[in-house]
C-alpha positions as CSV (number, residue, x, y, z in Angstrom):
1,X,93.7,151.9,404.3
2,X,94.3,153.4,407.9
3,X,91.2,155.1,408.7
4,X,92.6,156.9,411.3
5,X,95.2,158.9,409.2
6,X,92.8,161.9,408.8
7,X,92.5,162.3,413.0
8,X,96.4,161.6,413.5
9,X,97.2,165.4,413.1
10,X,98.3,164.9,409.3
11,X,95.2,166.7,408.2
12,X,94.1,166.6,404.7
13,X,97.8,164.9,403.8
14,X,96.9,162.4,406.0
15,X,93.2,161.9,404.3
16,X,93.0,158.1,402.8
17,X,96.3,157.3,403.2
18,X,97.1,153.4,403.1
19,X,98.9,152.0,406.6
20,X,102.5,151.2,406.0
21,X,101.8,148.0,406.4
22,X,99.9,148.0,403.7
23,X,102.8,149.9,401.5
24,X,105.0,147.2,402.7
25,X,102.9,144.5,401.3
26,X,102.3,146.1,398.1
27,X,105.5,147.1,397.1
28,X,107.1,150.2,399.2
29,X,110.7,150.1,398.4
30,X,113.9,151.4,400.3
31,X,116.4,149.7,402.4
32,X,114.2,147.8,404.7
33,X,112.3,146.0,402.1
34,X,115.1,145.3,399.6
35,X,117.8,144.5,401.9
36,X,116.0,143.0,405.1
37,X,113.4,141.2,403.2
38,X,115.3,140.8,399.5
39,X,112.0,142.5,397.5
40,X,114.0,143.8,394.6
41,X,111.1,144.3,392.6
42,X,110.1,147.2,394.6
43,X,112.3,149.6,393.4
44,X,109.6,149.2,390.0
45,X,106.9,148.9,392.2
46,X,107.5,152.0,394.4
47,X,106.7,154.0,391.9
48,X,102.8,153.8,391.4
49,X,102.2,153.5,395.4
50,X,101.4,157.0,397.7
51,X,101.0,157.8,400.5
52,X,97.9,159.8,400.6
53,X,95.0,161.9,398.0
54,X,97.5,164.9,398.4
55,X,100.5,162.8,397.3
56,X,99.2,161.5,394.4
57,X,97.7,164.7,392.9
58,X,100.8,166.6,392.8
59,X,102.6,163.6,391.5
60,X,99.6,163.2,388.9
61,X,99.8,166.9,388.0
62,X,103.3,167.1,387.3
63,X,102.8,164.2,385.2
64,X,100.0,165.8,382.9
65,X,102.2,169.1,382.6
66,X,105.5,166.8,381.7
67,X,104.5,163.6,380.1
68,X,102.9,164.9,376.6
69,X,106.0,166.6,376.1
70,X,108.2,163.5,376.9
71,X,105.7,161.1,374.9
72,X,105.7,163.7,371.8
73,X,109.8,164.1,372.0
74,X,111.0,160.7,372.4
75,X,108.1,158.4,371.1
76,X,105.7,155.9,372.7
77,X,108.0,153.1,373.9
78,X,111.1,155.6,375.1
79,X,108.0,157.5,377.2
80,X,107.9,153.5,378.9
81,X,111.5,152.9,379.3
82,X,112.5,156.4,380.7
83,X,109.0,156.5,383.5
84,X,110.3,152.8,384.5
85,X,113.9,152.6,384.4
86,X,114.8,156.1,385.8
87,X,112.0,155.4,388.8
88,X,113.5,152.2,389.9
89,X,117.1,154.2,389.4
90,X,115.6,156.9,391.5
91,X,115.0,154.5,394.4
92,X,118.1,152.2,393.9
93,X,119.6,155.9,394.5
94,X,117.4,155.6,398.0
95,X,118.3,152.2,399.3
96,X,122.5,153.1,398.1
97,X,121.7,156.2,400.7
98,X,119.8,154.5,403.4
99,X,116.2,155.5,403.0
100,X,114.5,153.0,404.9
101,X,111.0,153.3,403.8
102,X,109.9,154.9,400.4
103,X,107.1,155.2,397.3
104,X,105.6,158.0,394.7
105,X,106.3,158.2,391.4
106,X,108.1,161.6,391.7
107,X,111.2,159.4,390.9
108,X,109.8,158.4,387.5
109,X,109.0,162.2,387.0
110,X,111.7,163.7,387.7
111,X,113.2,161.3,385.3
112,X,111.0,162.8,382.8
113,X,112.9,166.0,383.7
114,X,115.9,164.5,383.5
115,X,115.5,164.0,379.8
116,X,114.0,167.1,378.9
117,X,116.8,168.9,380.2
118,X,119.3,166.7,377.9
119,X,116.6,167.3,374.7
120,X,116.8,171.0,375.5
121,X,120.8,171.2,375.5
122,X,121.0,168.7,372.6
123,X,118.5,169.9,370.5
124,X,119.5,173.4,370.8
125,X,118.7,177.1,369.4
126,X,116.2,179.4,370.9
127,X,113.7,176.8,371.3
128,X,116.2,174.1,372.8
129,X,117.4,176.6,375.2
130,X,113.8,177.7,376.7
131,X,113.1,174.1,377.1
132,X,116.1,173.4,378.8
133,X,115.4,176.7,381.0
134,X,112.0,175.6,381.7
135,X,113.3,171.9,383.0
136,X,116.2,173.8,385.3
137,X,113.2,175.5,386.9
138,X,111.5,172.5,387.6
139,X,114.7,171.2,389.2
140,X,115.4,174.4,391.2
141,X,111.5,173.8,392.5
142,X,112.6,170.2,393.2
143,X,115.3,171.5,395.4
144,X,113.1,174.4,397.6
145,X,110.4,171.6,398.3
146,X,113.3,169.0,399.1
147,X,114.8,171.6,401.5
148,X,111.3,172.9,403.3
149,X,109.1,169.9,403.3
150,X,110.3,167.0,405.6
151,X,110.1,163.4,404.7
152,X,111.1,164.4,400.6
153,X,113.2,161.6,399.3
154,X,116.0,163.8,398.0
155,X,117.9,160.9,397.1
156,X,115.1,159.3,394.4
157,X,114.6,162.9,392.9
158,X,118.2,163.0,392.5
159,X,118.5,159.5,391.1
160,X,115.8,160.0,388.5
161,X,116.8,163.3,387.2
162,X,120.6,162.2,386.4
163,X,119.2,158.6,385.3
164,X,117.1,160.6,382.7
165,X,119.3,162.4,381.7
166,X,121.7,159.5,380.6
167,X,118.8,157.2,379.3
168,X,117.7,160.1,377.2
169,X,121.8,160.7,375.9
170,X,121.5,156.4,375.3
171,X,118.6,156.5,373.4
172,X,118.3,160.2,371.6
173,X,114.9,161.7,370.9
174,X,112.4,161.8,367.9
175,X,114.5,164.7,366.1
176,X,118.0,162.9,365.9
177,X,117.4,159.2,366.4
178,X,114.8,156.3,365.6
179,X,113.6,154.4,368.1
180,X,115.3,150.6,367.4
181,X,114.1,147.8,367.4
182,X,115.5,147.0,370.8
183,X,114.1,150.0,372.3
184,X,110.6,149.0,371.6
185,X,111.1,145.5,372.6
186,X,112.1,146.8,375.8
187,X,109.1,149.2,376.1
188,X,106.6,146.7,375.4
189,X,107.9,144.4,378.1
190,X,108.1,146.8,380.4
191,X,104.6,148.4,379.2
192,X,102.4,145.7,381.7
193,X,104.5,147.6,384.6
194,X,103.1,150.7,383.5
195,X,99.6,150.2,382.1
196,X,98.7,146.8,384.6
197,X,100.2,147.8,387.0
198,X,96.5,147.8,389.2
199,X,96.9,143.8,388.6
200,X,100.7,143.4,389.3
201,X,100.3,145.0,392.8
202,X,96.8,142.8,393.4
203,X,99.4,139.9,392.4
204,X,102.0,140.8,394.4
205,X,99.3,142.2,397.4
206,X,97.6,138.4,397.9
207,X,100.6,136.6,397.6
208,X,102.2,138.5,400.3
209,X,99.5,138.8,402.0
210,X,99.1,135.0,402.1
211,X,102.8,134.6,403.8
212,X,102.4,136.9,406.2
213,X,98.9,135.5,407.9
214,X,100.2,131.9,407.3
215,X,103.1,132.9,409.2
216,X,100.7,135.2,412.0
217,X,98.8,132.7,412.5
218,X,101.3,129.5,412.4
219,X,100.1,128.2,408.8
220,X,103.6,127.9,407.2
221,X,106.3,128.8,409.8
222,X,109.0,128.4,407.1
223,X,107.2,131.0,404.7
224,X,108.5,131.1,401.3
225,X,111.4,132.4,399.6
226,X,113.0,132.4,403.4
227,X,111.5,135.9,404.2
228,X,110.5,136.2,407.5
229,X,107.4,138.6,408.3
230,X,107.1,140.1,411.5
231,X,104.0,142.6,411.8
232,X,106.0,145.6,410.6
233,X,106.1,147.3,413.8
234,X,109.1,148.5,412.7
235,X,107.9,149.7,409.7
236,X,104.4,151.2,411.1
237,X,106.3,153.1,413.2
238,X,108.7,154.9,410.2
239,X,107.4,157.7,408.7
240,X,107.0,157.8,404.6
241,X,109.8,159.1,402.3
242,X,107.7,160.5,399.9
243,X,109.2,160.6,396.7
């Protein structure tokens, strides 16, 4: 946590917010971790980090007003393979475009968006087309935040929304299409991710963790895996792409 956040002139988006360092070890994604330090997995992780109280409530309201939808549409283990796949899509759209330093799970959610917009045009008729209506406003809100708020990670929203919108053509909804076999197998591997994903970031938090203060304090020089900590000055000193 950086208990200074809330005096740093942030104000209440600044309340609880977790140091960058702290991002870093948990699993922030973008350029810096993935290509400077090789942490692939973060563009999964990035999803479930924020960067403060106020990022994670919007995230987690637009989440209750979208995900029943989604869930009821498309089934249990779709719901699971669109969140994941289209957030790590999102930020794989971030590193492509140089965002250095990223997290939220607006990525995931606009994912979510992304496949209501195909169920609307696909499914069709009067009730298709105000669902599909509904989700192009949610986009056109996307856009107006992007441009007026700084620090929005365009890119992820972007990523998410077109990635949804293809996994959702891939897979088909509820109405016109089973889920397969291989569709569930997929969402039940990827289901820990989602539901456990409290105890893949304490996994991920300690081992990390355990590097970087052999390496501070001259444990391990070598570190493993070959990735070389220093103590993310670089990284403190960047300021959050919130997606």
């Amino acid at each position: 946590m950086d208990p200074e956040g809330i005096l740093a002139g942030g104000g209440a988006f600044s309340f609880l917010s977790p140091s960058n360092q702290s991002l870093f070890l948990l699993g922030a994604s973008g350029t810096i971790p993935v290509i400077q330090y090789h942490r692939v997995w973060t563009l999964i992780s990035a999803s479930f980090l924020h960067g403060g109280i106020m990022h994670i409530a919007f995230n987690m309201m637009a989440l209750y007003q979208l995900g029943p939808f989604v869930l009821r549409e498309f089934g249990f283990h779709r719901f699971i393979n669109l969140y994941i796949i289209t957030g790590a899509c999102g930020f794989a759209a971030s590193v492509l475009f140089g965002v250095p330093f990223t997290i939220g799970a607006s990525a995931s959610i606009c994912g979510l968006i992304g496949s209501i917009i195909y169920y609307g045009k696909s499914r069709g008729g009067s009730y298709g087309e105000a669902i599909y209506k509904q989700a192009m406003g949610w986009v056109v809100g996307l856009i107006f935040f992007g441009i007026i708020f700084p620090g929005i990670n365009n890119w992820a929203h972007g990523g998410g929304i077109l990635s949804g919108i293809l996994l959702a053509f891939l897979m088909g909804f509820n109405d016109n299409k089973q889920e397969k076999c291989l569709e569930q197998a997929f969402g039940l591997c990827l289901h820990p991710a989602y539901s456990g994903n409290f105890n893949l970031g304490d996994y991920f938090f300690f081992a990390e963790w355990q590097r970087y203060r052999d390496l501070v304090t001259g444990m391990n020089p070598k570190a493993s895996c070959g990735i070389l900590y220093p103590p993310l000055r670089g990284i403190v000193q960047l300021s959050n792409s919130d997606a």
